[in-house]
SERO-4910 file (N, C-alpha, C, O; in steps of 0.05 Angstrom, whole numbers):
BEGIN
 pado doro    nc1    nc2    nc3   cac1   cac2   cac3    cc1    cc2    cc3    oc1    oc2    oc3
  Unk    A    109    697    131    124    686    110    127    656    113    131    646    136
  Unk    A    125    637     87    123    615     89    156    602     90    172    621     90
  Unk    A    169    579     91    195    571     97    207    577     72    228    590     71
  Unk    A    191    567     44    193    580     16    198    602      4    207    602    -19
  Unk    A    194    626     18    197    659     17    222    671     21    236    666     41
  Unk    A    229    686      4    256    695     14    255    726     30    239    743     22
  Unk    A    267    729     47    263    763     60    282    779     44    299    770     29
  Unk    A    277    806     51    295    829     35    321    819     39    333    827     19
  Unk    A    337    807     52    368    804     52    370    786     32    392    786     21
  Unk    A    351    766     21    352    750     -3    361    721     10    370    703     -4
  Unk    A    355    721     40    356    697     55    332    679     57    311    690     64
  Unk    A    331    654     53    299    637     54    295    636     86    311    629    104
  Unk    A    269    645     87    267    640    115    262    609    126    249    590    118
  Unk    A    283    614    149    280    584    160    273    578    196    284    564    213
  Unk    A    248    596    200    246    594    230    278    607    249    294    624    242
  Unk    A    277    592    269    294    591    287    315    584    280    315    560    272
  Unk    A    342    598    280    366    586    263    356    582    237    336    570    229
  Unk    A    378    600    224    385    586    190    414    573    185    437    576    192
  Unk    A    399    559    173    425    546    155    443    555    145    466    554    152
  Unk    A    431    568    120    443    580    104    466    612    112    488    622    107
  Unk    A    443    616    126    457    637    149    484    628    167    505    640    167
  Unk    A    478    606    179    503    590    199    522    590    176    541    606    175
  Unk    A    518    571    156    535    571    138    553    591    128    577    584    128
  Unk    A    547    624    118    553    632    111    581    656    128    600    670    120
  Unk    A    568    651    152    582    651    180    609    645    182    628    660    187
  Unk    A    609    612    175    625    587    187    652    603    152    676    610    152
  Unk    A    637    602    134    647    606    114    669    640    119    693    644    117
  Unk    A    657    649    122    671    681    129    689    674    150    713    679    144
  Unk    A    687    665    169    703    667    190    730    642    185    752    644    198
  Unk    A    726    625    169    741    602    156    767    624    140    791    625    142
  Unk    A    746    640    124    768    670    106    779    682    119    799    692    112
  Unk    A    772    685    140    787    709    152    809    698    166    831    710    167
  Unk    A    803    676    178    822    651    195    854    650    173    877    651    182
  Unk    A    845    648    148    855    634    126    875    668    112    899    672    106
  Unk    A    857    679    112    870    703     95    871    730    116    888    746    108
  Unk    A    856    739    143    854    767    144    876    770    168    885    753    183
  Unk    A    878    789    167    895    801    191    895    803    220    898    822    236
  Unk    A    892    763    223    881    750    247    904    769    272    892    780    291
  Unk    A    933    772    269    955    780    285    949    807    290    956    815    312
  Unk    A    935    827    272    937    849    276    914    855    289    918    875    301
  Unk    A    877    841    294    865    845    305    870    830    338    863    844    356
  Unk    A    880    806    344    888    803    362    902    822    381    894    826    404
  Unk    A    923    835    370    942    856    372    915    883    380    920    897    399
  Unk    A    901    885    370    883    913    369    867    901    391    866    918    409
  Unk    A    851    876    400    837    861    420    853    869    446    843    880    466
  Unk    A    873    863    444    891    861    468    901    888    484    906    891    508
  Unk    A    901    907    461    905    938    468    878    944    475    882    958    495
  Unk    A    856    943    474    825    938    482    822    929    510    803    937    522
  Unk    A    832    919    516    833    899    543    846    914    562    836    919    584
  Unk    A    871    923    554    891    936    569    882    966    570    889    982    588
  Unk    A    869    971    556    860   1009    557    833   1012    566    818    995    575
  Unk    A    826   1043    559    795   1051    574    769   1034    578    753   1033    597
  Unk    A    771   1016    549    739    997    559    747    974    573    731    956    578
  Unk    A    766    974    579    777    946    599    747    929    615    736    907    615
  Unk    A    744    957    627    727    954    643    700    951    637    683    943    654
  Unk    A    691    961    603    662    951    594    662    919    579    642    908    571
  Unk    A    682    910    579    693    890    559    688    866    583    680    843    578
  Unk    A    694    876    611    697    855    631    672    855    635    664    833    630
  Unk    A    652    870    644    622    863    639    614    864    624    595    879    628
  Unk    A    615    855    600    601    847    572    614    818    574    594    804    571
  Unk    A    633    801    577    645    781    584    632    761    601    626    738    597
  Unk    A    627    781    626    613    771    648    580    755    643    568    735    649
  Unk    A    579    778    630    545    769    621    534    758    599    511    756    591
  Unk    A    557    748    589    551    727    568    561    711    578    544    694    576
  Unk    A    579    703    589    581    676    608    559    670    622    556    646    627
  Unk    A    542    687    632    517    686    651    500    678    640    482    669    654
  Unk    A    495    677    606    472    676    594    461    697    591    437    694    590
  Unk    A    469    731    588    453    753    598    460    769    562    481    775    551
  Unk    A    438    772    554    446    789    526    442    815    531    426    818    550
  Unk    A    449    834    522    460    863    525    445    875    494    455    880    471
  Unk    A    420    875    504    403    888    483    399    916    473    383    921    455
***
């Protein structure tokens, strides 16, 4: 596919990193910041932490601090 081509998600392909993609990212997470139920997922994160995956959460943590992706 040329940079001109759009793929099935209806995104233009742009190599390595998109734009439009980053963008739409920065944009959602701006909404959610702005409008979603930032207190109550915090609140649900934190009960996460404290219960059974405590311990998958701390190595998934680990290894992205390492540079290590979890494919």
């Amino acid at each position: 596919m040329t940079d001109s081509k759009k793929s099935e998600s209806g995104l233009k392909m742009e190599g390595e990193g998109s734009r439009e993609g980053s963008r739409r990212f920065q944009d959602a997470q701006h909404e959610f910041a702005e409008h979603g139920d930032v207190e109550g997922k915090a609140k649900e994160a934190a009960k996460a932490l404290d219960g059974d995956e405590a311990a998958e959460l701390e190595k998934a943590r680990r290894a992205a601090a390492n540079g290590e992706a979890d494919h």
